[in-house]
PALUM-974541 format. One record per residue: residue number from 1; residue in three letters; x, y, z of N, C-alpha, C in turn. Coordinates in nm, 3 decimals. Example, Ala and Ser with C-alpha at 12.3 -4.5 7.8 and 13.67 -1.06 7.14 Angstrom:
<sites>
+---------+---------+---------+---------+---------+---------+---------+---------+---------+---------+---------+
! vexdren ! lumdren !    n_px !    n_py !    n_pz !   ca_px !   ca_py !   ca_pz !    c_px !    c_py !    c_pz !
+---------+---------+---------+---------+---------+---------+---------+---------+---------+---------+---------+
!       1 !     ALA !   1.319 !  -0.569 !   0.780 !   1.230 !  -0.450 !   0.780 !   1.320 !  -0.330 !   0.780 !
!       2 !     SER !   1.285 !  -0.225 !   0.708 !   1.367 !  -0.106 !   0.714 !   1.290 !   0.003 !   0.787 !
+---------+---------+---------+---------+---------+---------+---------+---------+---------+---------+---------+
</sites>
This chain:
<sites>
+---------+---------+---------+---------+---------+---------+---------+---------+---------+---------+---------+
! vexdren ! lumdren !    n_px !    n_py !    n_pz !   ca_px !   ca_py !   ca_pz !    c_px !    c_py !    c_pz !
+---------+---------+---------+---------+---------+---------+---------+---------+---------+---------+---------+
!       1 !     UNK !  -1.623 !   0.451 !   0.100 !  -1.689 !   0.344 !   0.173 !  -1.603 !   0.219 !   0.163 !
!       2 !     UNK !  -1.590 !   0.125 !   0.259 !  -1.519 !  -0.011 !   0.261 !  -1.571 !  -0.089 !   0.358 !
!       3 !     UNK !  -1.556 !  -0.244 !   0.304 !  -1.607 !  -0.346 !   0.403 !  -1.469 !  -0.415 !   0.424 !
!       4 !     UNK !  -1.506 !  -0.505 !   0.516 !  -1.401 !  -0.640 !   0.545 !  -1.522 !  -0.703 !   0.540 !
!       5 !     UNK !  -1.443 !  -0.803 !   0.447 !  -1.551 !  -0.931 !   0.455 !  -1.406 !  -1.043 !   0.492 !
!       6 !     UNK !  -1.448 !  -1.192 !   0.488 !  -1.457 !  -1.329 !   0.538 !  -1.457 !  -1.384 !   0.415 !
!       7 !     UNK !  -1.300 !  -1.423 !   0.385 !  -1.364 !  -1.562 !   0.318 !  -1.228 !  -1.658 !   0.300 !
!       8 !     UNK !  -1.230 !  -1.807 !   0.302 !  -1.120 !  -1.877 !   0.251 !  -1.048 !  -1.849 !   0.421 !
!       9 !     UNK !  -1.152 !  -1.820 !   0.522 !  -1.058 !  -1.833 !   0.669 !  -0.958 !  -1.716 !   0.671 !
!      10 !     UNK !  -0.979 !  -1.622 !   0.589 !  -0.906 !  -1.540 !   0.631 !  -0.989 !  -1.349 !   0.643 !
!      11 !     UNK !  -0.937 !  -1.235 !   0.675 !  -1.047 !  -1.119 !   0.629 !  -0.952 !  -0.995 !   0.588 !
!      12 !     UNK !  -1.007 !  -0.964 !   0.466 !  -0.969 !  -0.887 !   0.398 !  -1.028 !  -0.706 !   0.395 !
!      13 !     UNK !  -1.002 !  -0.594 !   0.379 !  -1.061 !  -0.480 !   0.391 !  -1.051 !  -0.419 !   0.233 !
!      14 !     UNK !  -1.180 !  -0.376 !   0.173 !  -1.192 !  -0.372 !   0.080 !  -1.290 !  -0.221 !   0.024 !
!      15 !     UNK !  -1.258 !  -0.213 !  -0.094 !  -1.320 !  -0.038 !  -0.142 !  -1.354 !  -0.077 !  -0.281 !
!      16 !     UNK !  -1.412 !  -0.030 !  -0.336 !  -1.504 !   0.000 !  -0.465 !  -1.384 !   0.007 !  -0.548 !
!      17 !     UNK !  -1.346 !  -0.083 !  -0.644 !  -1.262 !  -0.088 !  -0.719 !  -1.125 !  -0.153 !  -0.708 !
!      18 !     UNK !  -1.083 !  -0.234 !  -0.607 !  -0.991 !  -0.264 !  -0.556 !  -0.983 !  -0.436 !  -0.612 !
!      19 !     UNK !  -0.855 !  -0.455 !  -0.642 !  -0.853 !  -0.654 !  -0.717 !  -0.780 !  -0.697 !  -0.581 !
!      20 !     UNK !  -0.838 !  -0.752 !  -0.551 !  -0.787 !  -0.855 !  -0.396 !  -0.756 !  -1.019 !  -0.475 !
!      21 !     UNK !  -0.675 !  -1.056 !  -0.424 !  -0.599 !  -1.206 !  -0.444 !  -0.676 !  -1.272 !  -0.323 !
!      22 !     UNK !  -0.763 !  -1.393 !  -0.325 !  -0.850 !  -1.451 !  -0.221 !  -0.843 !  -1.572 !  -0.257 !
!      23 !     UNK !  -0.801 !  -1.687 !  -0.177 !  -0.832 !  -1.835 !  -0.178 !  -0.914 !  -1.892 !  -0.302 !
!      24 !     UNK !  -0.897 !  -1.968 !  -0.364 !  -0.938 !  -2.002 !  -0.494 !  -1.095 !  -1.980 !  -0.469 !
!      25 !     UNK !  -1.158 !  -2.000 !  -0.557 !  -1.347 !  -1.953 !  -0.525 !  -1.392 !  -2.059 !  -0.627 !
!      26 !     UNK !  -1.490 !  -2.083 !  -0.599 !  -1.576 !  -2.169 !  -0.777 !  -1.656 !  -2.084 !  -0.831 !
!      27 !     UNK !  -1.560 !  -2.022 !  -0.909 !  -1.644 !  -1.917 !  -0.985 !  -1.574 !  -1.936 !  -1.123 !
!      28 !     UNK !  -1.673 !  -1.892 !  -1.243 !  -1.553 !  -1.919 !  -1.321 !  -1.524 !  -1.727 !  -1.414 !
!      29 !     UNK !  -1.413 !  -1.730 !  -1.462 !  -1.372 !  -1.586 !  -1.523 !  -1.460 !  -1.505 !  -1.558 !
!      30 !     UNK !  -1.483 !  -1.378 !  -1.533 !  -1.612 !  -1.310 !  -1.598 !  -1.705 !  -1.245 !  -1.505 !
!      31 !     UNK !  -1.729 !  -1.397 !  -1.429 !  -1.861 !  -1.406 !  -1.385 !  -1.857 !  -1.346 !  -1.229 !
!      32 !     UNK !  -2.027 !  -1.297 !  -1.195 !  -2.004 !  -1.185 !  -1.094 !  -2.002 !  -1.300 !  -0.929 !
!      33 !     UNK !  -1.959 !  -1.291 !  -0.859 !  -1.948 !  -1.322 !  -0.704 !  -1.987 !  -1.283 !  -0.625 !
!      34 !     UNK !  -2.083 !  -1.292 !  -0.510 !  -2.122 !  -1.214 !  -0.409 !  -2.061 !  -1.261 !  -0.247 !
!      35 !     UNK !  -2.003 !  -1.208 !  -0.207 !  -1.941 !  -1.172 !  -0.051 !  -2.085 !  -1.145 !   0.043 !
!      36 !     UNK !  -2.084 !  -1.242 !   0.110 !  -2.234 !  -1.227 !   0.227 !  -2.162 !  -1.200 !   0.336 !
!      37 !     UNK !  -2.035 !  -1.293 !   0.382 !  -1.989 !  -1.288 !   0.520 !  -1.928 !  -1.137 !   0.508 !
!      38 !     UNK !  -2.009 !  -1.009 !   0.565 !  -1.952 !  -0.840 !   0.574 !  -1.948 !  -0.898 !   0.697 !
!      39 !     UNK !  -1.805 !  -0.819 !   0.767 !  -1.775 !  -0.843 !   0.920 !  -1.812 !  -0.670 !   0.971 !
!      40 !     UNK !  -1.778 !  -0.563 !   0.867 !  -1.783 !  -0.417 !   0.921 !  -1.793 !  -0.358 !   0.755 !
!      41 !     UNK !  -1.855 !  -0.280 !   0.850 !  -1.923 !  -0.164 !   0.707 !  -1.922 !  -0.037 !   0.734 !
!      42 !     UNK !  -1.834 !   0.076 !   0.665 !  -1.748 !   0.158 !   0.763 !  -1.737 !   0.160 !   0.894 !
!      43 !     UNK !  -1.813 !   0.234 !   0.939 !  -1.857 !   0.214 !   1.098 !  -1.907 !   0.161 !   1.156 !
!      44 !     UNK !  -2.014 !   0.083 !   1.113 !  -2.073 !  -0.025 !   1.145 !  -2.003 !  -0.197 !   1.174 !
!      45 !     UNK !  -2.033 !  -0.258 !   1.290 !  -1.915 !  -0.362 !   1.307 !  -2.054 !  -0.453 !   1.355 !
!      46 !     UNK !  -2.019 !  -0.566 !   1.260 !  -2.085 !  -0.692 !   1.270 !  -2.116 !  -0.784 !   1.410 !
!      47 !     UNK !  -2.166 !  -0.840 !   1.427 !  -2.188 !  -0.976 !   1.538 !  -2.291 !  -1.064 !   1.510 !
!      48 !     UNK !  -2.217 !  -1.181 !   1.450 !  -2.074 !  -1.169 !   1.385 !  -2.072 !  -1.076 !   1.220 !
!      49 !     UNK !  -2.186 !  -1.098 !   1.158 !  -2.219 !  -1.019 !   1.028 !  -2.302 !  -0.898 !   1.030 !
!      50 !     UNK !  -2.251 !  -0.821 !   0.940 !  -2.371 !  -0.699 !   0.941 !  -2.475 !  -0.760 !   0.868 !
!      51 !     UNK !  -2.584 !  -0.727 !   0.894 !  -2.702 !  -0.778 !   0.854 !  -2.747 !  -0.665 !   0.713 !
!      52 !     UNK !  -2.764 !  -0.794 !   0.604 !  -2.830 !  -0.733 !   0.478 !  -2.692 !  -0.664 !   0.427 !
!      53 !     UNK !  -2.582 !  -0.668 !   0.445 !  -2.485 !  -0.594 !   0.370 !  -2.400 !  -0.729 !   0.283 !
!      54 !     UNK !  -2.379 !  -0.693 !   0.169 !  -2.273 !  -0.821 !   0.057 !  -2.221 !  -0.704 !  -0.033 !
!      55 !     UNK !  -2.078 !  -0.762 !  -0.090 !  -1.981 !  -0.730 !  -0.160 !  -2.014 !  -0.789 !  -0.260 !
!      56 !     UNK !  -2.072 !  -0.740 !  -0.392 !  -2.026 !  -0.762 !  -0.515 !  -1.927 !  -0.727 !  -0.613 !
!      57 !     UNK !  -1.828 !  -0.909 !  -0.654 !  -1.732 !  -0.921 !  -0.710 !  -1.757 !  -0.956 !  -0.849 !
!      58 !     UNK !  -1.625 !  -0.897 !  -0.940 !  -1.622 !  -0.971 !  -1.088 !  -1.515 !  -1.053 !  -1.090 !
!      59 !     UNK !  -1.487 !  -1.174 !  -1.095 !  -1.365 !  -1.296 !  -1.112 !  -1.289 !  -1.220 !  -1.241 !
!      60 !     UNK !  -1.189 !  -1.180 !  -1.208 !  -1.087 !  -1.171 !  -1.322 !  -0.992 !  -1.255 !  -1.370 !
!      61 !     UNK !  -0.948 !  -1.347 !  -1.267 !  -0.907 !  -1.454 !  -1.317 !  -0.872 !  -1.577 !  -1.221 !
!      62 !     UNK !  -0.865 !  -1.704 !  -1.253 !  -0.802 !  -1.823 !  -1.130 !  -0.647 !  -1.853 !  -1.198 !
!      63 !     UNK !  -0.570 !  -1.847 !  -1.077 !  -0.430 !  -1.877 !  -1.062 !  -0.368 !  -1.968 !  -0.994 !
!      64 !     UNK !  -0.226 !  -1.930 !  -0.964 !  -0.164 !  -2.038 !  -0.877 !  -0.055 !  -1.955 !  -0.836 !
!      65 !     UNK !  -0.077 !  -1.913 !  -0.680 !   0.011 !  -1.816 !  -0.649 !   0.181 !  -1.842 !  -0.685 !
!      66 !     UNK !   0.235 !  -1.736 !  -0.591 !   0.422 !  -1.803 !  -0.598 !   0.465 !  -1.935 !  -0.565 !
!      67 !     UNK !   0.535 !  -1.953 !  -0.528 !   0.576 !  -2.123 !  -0.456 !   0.655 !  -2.068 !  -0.378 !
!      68 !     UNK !   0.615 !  -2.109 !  -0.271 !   0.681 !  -2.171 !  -0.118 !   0.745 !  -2.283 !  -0.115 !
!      69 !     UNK !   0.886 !  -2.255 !  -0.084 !   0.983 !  -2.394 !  -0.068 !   0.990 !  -2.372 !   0.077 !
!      70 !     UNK !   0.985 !  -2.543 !   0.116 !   0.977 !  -2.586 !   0.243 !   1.077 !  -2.673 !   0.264 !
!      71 !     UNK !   1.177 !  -2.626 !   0.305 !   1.313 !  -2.702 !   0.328 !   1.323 !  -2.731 !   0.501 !
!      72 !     UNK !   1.320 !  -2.894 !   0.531 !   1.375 !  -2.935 !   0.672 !   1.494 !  -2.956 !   0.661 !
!      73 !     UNK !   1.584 !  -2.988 !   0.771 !   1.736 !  -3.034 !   0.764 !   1.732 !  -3.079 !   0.968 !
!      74 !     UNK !   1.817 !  -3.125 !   0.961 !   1.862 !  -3.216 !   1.112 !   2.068 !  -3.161 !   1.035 !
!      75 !     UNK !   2.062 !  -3.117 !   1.169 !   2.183 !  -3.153 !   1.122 !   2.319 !  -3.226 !   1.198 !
!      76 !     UNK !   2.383 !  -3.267 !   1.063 !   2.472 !  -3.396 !   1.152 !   2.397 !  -3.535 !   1.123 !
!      77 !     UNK !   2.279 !  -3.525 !   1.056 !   2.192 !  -3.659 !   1.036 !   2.199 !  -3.701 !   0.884 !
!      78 !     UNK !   2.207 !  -3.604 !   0.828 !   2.204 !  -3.622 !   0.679 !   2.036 !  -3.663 !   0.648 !
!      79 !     UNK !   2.020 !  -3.550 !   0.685 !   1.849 !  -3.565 !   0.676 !   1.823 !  -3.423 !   0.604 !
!      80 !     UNK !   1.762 !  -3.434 !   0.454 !   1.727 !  -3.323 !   0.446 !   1.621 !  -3.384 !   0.351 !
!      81 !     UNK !   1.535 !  -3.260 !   0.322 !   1.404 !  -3.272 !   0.255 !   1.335 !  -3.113 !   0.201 !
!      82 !     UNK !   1.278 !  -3.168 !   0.065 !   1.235 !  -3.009 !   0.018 !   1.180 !  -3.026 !  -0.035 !
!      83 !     UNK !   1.051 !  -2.948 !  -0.072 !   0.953 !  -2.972 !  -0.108 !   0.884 !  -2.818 !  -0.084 !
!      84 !     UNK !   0.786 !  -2.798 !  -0.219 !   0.741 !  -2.662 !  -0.297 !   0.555 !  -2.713 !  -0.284 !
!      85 !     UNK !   0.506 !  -2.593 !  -0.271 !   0.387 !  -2.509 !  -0.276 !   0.303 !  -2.438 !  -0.336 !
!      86 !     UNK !   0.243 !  -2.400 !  -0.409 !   0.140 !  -2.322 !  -0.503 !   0.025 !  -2.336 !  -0.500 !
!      87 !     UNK !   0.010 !  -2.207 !  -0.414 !  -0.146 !  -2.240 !  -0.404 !  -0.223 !  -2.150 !  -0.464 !
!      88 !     UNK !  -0.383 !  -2.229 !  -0.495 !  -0.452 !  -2.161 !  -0.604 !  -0.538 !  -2.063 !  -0.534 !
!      89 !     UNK !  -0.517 !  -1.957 !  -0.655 !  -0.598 !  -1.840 !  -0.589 !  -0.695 !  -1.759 !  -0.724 !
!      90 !     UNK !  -0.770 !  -1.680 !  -0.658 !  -0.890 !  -1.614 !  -0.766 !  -0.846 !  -1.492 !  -0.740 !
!      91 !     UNK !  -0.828 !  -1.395 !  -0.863 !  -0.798 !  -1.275 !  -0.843 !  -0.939 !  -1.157 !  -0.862 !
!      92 !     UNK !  -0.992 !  -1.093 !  -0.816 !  -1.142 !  -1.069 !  -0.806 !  -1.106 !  -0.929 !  -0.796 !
!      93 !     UNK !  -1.217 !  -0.840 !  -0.853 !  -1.194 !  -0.679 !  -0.904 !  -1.363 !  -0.644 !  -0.808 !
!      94 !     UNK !  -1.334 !  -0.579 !  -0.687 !  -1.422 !  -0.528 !  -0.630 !  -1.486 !  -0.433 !  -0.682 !
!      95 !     UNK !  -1.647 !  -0.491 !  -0.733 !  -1.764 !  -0.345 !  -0.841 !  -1.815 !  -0.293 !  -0.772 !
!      96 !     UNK !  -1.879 !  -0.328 !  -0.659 !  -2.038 !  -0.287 !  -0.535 !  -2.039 !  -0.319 !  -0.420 !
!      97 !     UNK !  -2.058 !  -0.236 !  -0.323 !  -2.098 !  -0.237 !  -0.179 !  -2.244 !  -0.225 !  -0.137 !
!      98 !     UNK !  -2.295 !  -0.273 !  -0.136 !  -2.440 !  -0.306 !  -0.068 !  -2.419 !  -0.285 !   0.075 !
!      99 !     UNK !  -2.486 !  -0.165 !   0.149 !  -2.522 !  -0.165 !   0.284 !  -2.696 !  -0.213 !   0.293 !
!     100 !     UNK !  -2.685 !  -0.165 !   0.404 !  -2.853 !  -0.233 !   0.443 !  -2.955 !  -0.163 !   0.375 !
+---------+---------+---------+---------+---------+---------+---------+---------+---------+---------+---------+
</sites>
């Protein structure tokens, strides 16, 4: 069984046991998370949500992904600029699928 759920603007596809890396969350370590926005539930496809279906998560931990360097340049101007990225993310261990 697997859902895609919604979250942090982006959608992810997910199975019973699986640690997905997702946009930081306010959750703190440990503690369980629930996923409401289900877009599809095997076969079943949302508009826009399946109704009565949520993903329960356990937070395994909050991070700060890789860094992204963002280098501009002009060239011939002597223009350059650089500048780095890290963004925070929750690493979450998929326990339960709730259908309807």
């Amino acid at each position: 069984m697997y859902a895609v759920i919604k979250t942090g603007g982006k959608q992810y596809k997910v199975t019973t046991g699986d640690v997905v890396k997702v946009e930081k969350l306010a959750a703190e370590e440990g503690k369980e998370f629930i996923f409401n926005e289900v877009l599809a539930l095997d076969d079943v496809i949302g508009t826009p949500f399946v109704n009565g279906a949520s993903v329960k998560a356990t937070v395994l931990k909050q991070a700060k992904d890789a860094k992204v360097i963002i280098f501009k340049k002009k060239r011939r101007q002597n223009y350059r600029r650089k500048n780095g990225h890290r963004q925070q993310i929750t690493l979450v261990k998929i326990t339960d699928i709730c259908g309807k």
